[in-house]
Structures are given as structure tokens and as C-alpha cells.
C-alpha positions as CSV (number, residue, x, y, z in Angstrom):
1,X,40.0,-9.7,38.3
2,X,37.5,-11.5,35.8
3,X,36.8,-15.4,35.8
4,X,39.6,-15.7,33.0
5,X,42.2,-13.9,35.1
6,X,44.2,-16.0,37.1
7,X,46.7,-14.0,39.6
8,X,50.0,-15.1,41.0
9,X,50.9,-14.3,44.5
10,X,51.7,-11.2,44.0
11,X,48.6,-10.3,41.9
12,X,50.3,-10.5,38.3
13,X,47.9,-12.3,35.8
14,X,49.2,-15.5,34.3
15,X,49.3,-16.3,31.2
16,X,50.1,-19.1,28.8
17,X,54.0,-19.7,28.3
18,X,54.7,-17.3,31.5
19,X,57.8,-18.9,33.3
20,X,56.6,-19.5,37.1
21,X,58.0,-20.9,39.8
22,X,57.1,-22.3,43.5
23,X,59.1,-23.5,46.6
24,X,58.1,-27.1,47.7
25,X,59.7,-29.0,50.1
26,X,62.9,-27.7,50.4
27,X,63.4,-27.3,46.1
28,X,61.5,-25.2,43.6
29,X,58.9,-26.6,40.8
30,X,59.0,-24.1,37.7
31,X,59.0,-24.0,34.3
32,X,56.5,-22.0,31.6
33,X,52.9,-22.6,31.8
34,X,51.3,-24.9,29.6
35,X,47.8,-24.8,31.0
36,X,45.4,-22.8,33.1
37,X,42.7,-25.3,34.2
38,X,39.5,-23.2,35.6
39,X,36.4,-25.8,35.0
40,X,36.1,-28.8,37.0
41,X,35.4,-31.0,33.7
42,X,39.2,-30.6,32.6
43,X,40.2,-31.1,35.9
44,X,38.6,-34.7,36.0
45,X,40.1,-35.0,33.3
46,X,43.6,-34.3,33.8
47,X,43.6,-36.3,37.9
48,X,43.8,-32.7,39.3
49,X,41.5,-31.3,42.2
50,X,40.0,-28.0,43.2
51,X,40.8,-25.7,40.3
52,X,41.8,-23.3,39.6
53,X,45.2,-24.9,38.6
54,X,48.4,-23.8,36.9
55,X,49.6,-26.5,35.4
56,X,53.2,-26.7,33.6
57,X,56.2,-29.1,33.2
58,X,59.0,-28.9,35.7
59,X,62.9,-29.0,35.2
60,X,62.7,-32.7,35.7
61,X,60.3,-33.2,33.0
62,X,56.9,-34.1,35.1
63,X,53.8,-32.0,34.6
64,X,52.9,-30.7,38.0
65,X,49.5,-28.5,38.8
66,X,50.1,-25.3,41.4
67,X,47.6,-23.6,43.1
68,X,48.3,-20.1,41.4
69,X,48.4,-18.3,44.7
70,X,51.5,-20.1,45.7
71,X,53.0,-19.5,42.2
72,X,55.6,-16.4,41.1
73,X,56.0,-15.3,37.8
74,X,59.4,-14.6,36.9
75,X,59.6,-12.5,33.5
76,X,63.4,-12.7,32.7
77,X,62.6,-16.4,31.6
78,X,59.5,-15.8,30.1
79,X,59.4,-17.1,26.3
């Protein structure tokens, strides 16, 4: 894996407009990813801590940041 390759949980790289999705208390966040934040400067800038961070807007139409371990990439809804 190089510094621009960010994995899912199950070691698929991630890439801009992949659809992923993520359990959370008792639901699921998903939705195609907008953004990969890696540096801490766009992280400041965007309220989000410890990259790196997937971040994408969910099916109720907030943009919500993921830890990409905890994220799965599902490819039949993949643009």
C-alpha cells in the first residue's frame, strides 16, 4: 500500500465516487465517496480528526467522515 492508497476493511483501495458503506449504531451510513482526506491541513479544515478519513454524503443527505478501516466497498452501486 503507498501513502495515496487508502484500503477498506477488507484491503480493496478506495477511490473517488466508490459507493461504501458502514454499520453505526444499529443503521448503516453509505453513499459514494466524495473525498479522501490524508493531510491534517484539510482535516482542520473540514472539523474532522485523525486522518485518514473517508468522507462522503449519506442517504439522509449529511456529509459524514469514516475511518476507512471500518468502511466496505460495495461495487454493484459504484457510479
Amino acid at each position: 500500500m503507498s501513502d495515496n492508497e487508502i484500503e477498506d476493511k477488507h484491503g480493496n483501495i478506495i477511490h473517488q465516487g466508490d459507493y461504501v458503506a458502514t454499520r453505526i449504531r444499529g443503521g448503516t451510513h453509505e453513499g459514494n465517496v466524495e473525498e479522501i482526506i490524508t493531510d491534517q491541513q484539510r482535516a482542520d479544515e473540514l472539523n474532522v480528526r485523525n486522518p485518514p478519513k473517508v468522507r462522503f454524503e449519506n442517504k439522509n443527505g449529511k456529509m459524514v467522515a469514516h475511518n476507512p478501516g471500518t468502511l466496505e466497498i460495495d461495487n454493484d452501486k459504484t457510479e
